[in-house]
C-alpha positions as CSV (number, residue, x, y, z in Angstrom):
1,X,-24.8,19.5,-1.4
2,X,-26.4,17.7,-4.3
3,X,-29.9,17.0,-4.9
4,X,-30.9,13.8,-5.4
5,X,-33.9,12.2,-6.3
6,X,-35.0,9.0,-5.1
7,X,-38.1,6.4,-5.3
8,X,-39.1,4.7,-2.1
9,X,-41.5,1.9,-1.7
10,X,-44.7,3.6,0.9
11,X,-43.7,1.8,3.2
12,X,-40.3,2.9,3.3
13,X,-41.4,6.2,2.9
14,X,-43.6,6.3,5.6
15,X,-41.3,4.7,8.3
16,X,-38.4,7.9,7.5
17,X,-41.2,10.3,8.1
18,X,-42.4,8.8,11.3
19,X,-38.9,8.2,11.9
20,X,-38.1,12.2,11.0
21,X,-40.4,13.0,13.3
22,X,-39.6,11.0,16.4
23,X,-35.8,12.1,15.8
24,X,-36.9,16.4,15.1
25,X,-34.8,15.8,11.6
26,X,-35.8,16.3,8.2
27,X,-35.9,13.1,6.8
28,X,-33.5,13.6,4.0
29,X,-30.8,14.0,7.2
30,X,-31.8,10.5,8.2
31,X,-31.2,9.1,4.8
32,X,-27.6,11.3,4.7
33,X,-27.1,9.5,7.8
34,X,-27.8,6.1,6.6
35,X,-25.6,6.6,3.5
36,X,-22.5,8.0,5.5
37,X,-23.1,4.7,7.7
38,X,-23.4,2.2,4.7
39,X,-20.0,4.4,3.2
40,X,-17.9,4.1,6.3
41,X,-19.1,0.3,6.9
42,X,-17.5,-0.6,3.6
43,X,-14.5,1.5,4.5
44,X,-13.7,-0.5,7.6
45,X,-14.8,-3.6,5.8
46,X,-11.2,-4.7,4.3
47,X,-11.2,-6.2,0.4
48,X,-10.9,-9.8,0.3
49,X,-7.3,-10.2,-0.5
50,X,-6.3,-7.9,2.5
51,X,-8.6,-9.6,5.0
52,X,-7.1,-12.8,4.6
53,X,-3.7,-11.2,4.8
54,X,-5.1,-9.5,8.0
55,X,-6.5,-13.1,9.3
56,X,-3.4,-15.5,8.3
57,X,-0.8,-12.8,9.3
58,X,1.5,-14.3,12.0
59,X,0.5,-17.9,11.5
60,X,3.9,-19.2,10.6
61,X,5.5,-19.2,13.3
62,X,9.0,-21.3,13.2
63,X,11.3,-18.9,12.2
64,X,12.3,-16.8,9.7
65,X,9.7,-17.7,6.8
66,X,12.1,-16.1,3.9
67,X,14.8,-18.2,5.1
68,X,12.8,-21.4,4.9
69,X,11.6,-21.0,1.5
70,X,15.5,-20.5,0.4
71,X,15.9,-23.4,1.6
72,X,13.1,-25.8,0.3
73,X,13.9,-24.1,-3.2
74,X,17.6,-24.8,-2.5
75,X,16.4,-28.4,-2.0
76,X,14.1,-28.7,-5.3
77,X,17.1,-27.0,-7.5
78,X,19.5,-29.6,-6.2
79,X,21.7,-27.2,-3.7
80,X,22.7,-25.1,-6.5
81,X,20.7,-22.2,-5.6
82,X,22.4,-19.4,-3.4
């Protein structure tokens, strides 16, 4: 492990110790919990591009939607498009 140090406002401070106490833990294992949490949250948190792909995915839903864009671009080129 690394060390780390850190500055806490008293109040902070004092809430992990009474916290460390309740829980029998050192507090600097509640912080490495707190910081595994915040890591995983972002994990499971998709990046904005992929979360709209995530929330618009299977919203066409009239066919084949490769197909259908052939065809309006066959339609803007004048039909010569194949």
């Amino acid at each position: 492990m690394v060390r780390t140090v850190i500055n806490l406002d008293p109040e902070d401070k004092a809430w992990l110790d009474r916290k460390a106490k309740e829980e029998k833990v050192p507090m600097t294992e509640l912080v490495r919990r707190a910081v595994r949490r915040m890591r995983e949250a972002e994990a499971a948190t998709p990046k904005t591009f992929e979360r709209l792909l995530q929330q618009t995915r299977g919203i066409w839903t009239q066919g084949d939607g490769l197909e259908y864009q052939k065809r309006l671009r066959d339609e803007w080129s004048g039909g010569t498009d194949k």
